[in-house]
C-alpha positions in Angstrom: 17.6 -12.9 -4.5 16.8 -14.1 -1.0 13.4 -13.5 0.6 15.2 -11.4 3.2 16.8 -9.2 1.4 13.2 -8.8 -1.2 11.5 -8.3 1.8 13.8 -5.4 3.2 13.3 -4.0 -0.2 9.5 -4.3 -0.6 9.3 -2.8 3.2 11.5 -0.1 1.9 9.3 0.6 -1.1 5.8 0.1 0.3 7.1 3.1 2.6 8.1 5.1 0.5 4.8 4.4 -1.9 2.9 5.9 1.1 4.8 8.6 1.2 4.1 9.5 -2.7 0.6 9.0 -2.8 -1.9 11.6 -1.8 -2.7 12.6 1.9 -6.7 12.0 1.3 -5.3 8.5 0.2 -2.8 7.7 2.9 -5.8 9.1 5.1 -8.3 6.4 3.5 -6.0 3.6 4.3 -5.3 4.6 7.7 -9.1 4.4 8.6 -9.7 1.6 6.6 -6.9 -0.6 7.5 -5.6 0.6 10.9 -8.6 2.2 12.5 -10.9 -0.3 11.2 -13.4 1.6 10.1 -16.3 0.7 7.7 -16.8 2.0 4.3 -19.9 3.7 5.8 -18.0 4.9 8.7 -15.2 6.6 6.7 -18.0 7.9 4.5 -19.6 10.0 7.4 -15.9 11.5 8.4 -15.4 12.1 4.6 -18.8 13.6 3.8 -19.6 11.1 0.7 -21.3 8.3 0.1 -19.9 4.7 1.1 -19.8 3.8 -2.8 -17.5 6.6 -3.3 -15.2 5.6 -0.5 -15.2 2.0 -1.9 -13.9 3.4 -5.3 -11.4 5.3 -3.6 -10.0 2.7 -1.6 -9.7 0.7 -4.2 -7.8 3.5 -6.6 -5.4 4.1 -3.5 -4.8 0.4 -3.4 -4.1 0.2 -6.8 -2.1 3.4 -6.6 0.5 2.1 -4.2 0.6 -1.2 -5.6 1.8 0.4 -8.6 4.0 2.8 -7.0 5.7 0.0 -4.8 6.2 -2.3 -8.4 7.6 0.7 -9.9 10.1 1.8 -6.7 11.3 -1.5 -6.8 12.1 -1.7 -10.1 13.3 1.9 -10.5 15.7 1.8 -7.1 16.4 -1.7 -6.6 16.6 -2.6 -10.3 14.4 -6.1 -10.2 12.8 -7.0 -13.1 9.1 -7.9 -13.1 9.0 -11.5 -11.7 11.3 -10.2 -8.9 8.5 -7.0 -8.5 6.0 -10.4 -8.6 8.3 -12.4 -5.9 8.1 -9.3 -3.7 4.5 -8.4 -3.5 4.2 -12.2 -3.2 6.5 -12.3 -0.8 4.3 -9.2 1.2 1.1 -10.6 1.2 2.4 -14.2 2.6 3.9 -12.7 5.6 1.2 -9.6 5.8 4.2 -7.5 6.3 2.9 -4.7 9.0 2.2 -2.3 6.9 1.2 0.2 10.1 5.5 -0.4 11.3 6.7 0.5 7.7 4.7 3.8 7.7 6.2 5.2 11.2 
């Protein structure tokens, strides 16, 4: 497949991971990635400790890492080293991840 069209489909299934995970999640991420806010920060607005936030984070990353493999494999039927080209292919370009979830 061509870059263009993995990358259309990783966009299309990194949005739609976001919309599948939960909103305390998607709420996480938004702090942490578009508001950048510290893990202490995010802490104080959540009402837990900054070690707990770090776990979280990282579940919710691994959570929509594994939803987005498993969207593109389920809708655009690509087998795993396409699913590897594609999150590849995402983190090269640091697709905006901020356009993809509006």
């Amino acid at each position: 497949m061509e870059d263009t069209h993995l990358h259309r489909a990783t966009d299309q299934a990194l949005a739609q991971a976001f919309k599948e995970i939960e909103a305390k999640d998607r709420l996480l991420l938004n702090y942490y990635y578009f508001d950048d806010l510290t893990l202490k920060e995010i802490g104080v607005l959540m009402s837990v400790h900054e070690a707990t936030i770090s776990r979280w984070l990282a579940r919710a990353q691994r959570e929509v890492k594994k939803k987005t493999e498993e969207i593109l494999q389920r809708t655009h039927g690509m087998r795993r080293a396409e699913v590897a080209e594609c999150l590849q292919i995402a983190a090269r370009t640091e697709m905006d991840v901020r356009k993809i979830l509006t």
